[in-house]
C-alpha positions as a printed Julia matrix, in Angstrom:
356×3 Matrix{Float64}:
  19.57  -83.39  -50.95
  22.21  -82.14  -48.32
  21.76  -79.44  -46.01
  24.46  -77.61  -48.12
  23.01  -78.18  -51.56
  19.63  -76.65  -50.15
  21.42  -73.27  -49.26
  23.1   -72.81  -52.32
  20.04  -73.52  -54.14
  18.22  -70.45  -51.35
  21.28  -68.27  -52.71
  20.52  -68.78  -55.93
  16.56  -68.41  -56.18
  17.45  -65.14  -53.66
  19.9   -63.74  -55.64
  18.04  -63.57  -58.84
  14.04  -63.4   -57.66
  14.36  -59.76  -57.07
  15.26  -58.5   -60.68
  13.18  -60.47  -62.68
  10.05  -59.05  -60.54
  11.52  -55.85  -61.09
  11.67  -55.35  -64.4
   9.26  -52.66  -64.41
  10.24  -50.84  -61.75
   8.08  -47.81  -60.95
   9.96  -44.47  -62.54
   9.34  -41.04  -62.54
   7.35  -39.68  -65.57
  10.59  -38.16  -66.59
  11.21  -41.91  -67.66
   8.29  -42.03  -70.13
  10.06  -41.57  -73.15
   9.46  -42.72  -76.18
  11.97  -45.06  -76.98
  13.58  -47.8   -74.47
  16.82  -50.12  -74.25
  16.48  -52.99  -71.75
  20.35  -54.74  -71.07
  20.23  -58.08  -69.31
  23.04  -58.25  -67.13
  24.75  -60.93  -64.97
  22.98  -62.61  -61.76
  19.27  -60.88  -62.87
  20.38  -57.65  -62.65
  19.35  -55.06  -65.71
  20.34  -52.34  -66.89
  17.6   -49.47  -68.26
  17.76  -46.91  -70.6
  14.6   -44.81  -71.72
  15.26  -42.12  -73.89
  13.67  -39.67  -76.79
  15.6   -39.77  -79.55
  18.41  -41.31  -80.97
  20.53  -38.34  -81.01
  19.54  -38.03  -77.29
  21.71  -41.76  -76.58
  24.58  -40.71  -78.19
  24.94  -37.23  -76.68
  24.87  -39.67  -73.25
  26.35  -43.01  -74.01
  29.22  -41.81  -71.52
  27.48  -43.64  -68.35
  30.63  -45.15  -67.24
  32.41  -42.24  -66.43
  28.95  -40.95  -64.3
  29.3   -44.26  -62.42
  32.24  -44.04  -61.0
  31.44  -40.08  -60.22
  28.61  -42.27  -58.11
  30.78  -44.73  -56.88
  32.74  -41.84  -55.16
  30.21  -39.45  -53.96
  28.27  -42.8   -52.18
  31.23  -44.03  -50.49
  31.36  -41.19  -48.13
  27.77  -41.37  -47.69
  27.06  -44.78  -47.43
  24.46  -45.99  -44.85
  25.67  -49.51  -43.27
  22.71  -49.65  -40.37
  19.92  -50.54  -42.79
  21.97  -53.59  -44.82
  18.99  -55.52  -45.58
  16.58  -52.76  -46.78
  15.8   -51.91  -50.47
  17.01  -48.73  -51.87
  16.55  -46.34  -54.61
  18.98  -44.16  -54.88
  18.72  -41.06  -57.4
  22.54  -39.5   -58.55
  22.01  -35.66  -59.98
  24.87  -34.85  -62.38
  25.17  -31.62  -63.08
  28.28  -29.77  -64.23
  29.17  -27.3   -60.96
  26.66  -29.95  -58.48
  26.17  -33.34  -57.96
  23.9   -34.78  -55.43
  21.97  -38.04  -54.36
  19.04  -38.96  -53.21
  18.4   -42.24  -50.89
  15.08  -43.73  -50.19
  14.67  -47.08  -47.82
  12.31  -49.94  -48.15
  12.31  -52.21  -45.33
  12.29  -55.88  -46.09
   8.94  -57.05  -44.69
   9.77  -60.84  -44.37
  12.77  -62.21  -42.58
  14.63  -64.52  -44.12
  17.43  -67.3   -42.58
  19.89  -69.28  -44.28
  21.67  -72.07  -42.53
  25.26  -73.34  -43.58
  26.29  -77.03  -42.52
  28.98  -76.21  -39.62
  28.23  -72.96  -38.68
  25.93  -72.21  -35.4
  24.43  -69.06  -36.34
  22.18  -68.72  -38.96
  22.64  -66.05  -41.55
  19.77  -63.43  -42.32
  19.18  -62.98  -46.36
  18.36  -60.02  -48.16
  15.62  -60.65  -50.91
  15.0   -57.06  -52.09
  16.5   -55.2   -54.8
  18.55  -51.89  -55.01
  17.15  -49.1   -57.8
  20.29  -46.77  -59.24
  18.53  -43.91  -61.02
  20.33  -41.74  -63.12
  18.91  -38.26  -64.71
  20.56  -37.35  -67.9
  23.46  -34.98  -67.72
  23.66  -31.61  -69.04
  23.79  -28.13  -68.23
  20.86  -27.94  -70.9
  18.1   -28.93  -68.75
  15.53  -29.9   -71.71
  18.45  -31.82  -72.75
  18.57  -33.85  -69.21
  14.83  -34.68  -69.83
  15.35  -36.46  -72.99
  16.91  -39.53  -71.46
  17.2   -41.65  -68.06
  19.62  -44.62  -67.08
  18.12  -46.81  -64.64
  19.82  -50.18  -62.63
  18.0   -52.68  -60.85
  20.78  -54.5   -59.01
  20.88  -57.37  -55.81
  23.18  -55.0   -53.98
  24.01  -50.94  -55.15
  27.85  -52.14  -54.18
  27.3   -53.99  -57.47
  28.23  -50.75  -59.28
  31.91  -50.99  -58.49
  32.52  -54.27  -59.41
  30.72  -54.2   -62.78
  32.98  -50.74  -63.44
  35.93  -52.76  -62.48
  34.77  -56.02  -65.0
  34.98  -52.98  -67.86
  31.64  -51.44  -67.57
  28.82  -50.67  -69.49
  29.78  -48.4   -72.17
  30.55  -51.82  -74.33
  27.03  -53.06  -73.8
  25.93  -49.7   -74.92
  27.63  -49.59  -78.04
  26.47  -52.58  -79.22
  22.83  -51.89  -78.44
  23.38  -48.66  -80.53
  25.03  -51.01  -83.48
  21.64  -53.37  -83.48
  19.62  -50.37  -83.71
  21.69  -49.04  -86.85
  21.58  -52.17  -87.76
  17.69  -52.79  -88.11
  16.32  -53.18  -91.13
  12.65  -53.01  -90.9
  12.47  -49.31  -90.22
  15.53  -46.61  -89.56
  15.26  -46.39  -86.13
  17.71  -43.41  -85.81
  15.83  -41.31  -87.56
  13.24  -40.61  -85.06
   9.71  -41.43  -87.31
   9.63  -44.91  -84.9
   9.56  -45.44  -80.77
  11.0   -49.36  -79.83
  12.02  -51.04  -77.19
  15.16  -53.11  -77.45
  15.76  -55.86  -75.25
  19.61  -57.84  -74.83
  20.65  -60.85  -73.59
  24.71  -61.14  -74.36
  24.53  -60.59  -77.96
  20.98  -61.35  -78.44
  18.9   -58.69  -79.75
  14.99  -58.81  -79.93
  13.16  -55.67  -80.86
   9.53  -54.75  -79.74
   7.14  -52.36  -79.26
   7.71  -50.77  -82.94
   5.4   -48.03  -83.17
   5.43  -44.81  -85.93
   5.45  -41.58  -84.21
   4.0   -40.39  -87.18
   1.15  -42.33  -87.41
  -2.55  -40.74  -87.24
  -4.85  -41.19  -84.38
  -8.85  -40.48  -84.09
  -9.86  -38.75  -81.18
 -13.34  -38.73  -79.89
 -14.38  -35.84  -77.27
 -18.06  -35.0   -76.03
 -18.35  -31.95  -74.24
 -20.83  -30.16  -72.31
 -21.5   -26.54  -73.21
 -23.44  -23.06  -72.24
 -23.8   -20.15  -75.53
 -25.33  -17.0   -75.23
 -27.29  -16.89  -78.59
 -28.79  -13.35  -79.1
 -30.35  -12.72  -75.96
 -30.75  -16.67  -74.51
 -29.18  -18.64  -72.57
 -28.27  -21.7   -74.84
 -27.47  -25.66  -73.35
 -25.78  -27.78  -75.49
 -24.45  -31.04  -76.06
 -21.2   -32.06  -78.51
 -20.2   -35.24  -80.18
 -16.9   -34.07  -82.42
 -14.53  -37.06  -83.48
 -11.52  -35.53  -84.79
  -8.95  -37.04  -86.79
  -5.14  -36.11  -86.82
  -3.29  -37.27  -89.76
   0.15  -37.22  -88.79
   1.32  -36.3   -85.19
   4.22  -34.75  -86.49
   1.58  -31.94  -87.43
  -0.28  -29.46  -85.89
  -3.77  -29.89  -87.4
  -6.81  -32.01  -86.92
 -10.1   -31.97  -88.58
 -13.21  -32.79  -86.94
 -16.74  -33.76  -87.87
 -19.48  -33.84  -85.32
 -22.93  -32.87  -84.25
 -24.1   -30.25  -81.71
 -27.24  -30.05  -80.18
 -29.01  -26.73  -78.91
 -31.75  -27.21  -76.55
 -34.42  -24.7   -75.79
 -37.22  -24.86  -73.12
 -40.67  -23.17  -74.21
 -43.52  -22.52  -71.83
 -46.73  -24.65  -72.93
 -50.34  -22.64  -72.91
 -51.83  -25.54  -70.54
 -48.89  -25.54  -68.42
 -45.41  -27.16  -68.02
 -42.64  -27.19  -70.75
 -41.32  -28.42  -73.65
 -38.2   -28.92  -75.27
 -37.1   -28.09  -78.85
 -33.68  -29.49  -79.72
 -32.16  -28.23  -82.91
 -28.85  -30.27  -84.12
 -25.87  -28.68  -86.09
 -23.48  -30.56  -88.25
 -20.0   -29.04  -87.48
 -16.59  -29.21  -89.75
 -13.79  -28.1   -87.6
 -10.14  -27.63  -88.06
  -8.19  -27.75  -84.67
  -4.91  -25.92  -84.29
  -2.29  -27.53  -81.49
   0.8   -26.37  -79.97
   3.91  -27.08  -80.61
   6.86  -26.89  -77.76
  10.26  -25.11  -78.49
  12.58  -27.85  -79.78
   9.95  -30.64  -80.16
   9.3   -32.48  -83.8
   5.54  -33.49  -82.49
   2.72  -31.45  -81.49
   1.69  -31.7   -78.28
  -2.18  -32.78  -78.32
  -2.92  -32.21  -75.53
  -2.85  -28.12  -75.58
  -5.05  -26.09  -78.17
  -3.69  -23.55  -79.69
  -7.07  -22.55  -81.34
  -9.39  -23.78  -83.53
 -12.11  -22.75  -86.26
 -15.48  -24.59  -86.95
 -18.32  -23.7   -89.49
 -22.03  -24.93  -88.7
 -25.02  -25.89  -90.47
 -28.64  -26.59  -89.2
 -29.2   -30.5   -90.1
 -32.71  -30.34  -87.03
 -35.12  -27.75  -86.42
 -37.55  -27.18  -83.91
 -38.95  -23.94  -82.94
 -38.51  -20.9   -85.06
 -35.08  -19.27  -83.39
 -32.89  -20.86  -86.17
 -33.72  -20.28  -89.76
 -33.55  -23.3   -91.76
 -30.21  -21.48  -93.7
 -28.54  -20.44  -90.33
 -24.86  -20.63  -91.02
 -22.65  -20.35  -87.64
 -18.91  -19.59  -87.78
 -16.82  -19.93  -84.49
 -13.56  -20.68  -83.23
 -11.69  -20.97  -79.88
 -10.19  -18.31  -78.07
  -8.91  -19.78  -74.76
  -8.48  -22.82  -73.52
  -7.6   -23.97  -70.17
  -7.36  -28.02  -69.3
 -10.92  -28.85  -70.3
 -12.0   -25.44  -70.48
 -12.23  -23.35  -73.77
 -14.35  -19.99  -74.74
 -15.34  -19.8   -78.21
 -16.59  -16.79  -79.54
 -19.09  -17.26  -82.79
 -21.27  -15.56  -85.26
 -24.43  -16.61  -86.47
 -26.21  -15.55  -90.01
 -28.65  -16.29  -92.52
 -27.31  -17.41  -95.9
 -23.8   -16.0   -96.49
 -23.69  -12.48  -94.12
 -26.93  -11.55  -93.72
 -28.38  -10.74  -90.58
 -25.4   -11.71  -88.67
 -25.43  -11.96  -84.89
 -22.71  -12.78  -82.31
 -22.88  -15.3   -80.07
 -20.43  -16.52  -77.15
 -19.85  -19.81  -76.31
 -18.34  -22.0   -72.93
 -17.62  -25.66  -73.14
 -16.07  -28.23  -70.26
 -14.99  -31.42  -72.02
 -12.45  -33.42  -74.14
């Protein structure tokens, strides 16, 4: 093989390594969204959209027109001493400001290629270039429902696929596969998917119902102040939520009260009395969301009843009501009220727990 052959062979392994180990480039959590469209472009380079909902794509299918916004803003701001360094560059787009961010990864390896005829050799970039753009609106929930990303050889890349006609095309004909789809009706928001596109091939994965169930399984560690005692406890609750477009899940699990006595002879012992508890859990719901957010408590209500006895400080028909009044991460205060049959001798009881 000629000396010539082996470069353009260097070129071509060069030119397209960087992209294909990039093609999960690490994004900002505004990124993970539920839904994703992955557009195989020319010479390894990709383009990247993650988004929320449908309606959330077409309010910013318009990237073209952002691009060349770019292309103008990072021409008078273009760095030319680093030409071999990796960058990620961020472009802000908002309607009275417009900014971007540039950050440099040096190339750690140096790399030479050497043409037939020429005396010097010529140094090689083998990184890739990261163009990541924020959704636009003057809505700023709205700008967090969607991200573009490109993973390109060089970020001068972006003018010359603007000038081959862009990538509003490519856009609209991922949005016709999706309408397209016949399994499940993607653009009604009930299903998260990633599509993936090479030319006009279209290959769906990733299909998952965002209204499908989950079970949930959370111990916790807790501290009650039953009548005039100090009360330790251990939980075991597994909760089930049957849609996550709802706010509610019901739990079933077992708590355990443990109680130190002081023997006659000396030492102590422990009595550990068990609860079965039915719960029904409460969550919150943000302003414009269709799903509850699981992972903040709006409150929740729980009834108890004695299934272990040891000791005489629970009856054997102690009934205890509670519920949650605060929560904060894996904190939450629960205020409760104990009784004997159906209100009869009732007593109050407080309650802290630190867990899931």
């Amino acid at each position: 093989m000629t000396q010539r052959v082996w470069w353009l062979v260097l070129l071509l392994l060069l030119s397209g390594a960087g992209p294909v180990l990039s093609q999960g480039p690490n994004l900002p959590k505004q990124y993970r969204l539920n839904n994703q469209i992955l557009l195989k472009l020319e010479k390894g380079s990709m383009l990247g959209i993650n988004y929320e909902r449908y309606e959330d794509l077409l309010r910013h299918k318009n990237i073209d027109s952002v691009l060349h916004l770019f292309v103008q803003d990072y021409d008078k701001i273009r760095d030319t001493t680093r030409p071999l360094d990796g960058r990620r560059v961020t472009f802000h787009v908002n309607r009275h400001l417009r900014n971007i961010q540039v950050e440099f990864f040096p190339q750690k390896s140096d790399y030479f290629g050497f043409r037939e005829g020429d005396d010097q050799p010529v140094q090689l970039k083998t990184g890739t270039d990261t163009l990541l753009i924020p959704g636009w609106s003057d809505n700023e929930a709205s700008r967090r429902r969607i991200g573009y990303y490109l993973i390109l050889n060089n970020i001068d890349q972006v003018r010359q696929y603007l000038s081959e006609g862009g990538f509003n095309t490519r856009i609209d004909s991922a949005q016709a596969e999706i309408i397209r789809f016949k399994k499940h009706p993607l653009t009604k928001d009930r299903v998260s998917y990633r599509l993936e596109m090479t030319g006009r091939k279209a290959e769906f994965s990733r299909l998952h119902s965002q209204t499908a169930g989950f079970l949930s399984i959370q111990p916790r560690v807790e501290a009650g102040l039953v009548r005039h005692r100090l009360v330790p406890s251990l939980v075991f609750d597994v909760q089930v939520v049957p849609n996550s477009f709802h706010r509610l899940g019901y739990s079933i699990g077992i708590r355990s009260d443990f109680f130190f006595r002081e023997r006659p002879e000396g030492g102590y012992t422990t009595e550990r009395n068990d609860f079965l508890n039915f719960g029904l859990h409460i969550y919150k719901k943000e302003s414009g969301e269709k799903r509850a957010n699981f992972n903040k408590l709006f409150t929740s209500l729980y009834v108890g009843i004695p299934i272990r006895r040891r000791g005489d400080y629970y009856d054997s028909n102690t009934i205890r009501i509670g519920g949650t009044a605060y929560t904060k991460g894996l904190v939450r205060i629960q205020p409760e009220l104990y009784m004997n049959g159906f209100f009869r001798n009732v007593f109050p009881g407080v309650r802290v727990g630190f867990g899931l």
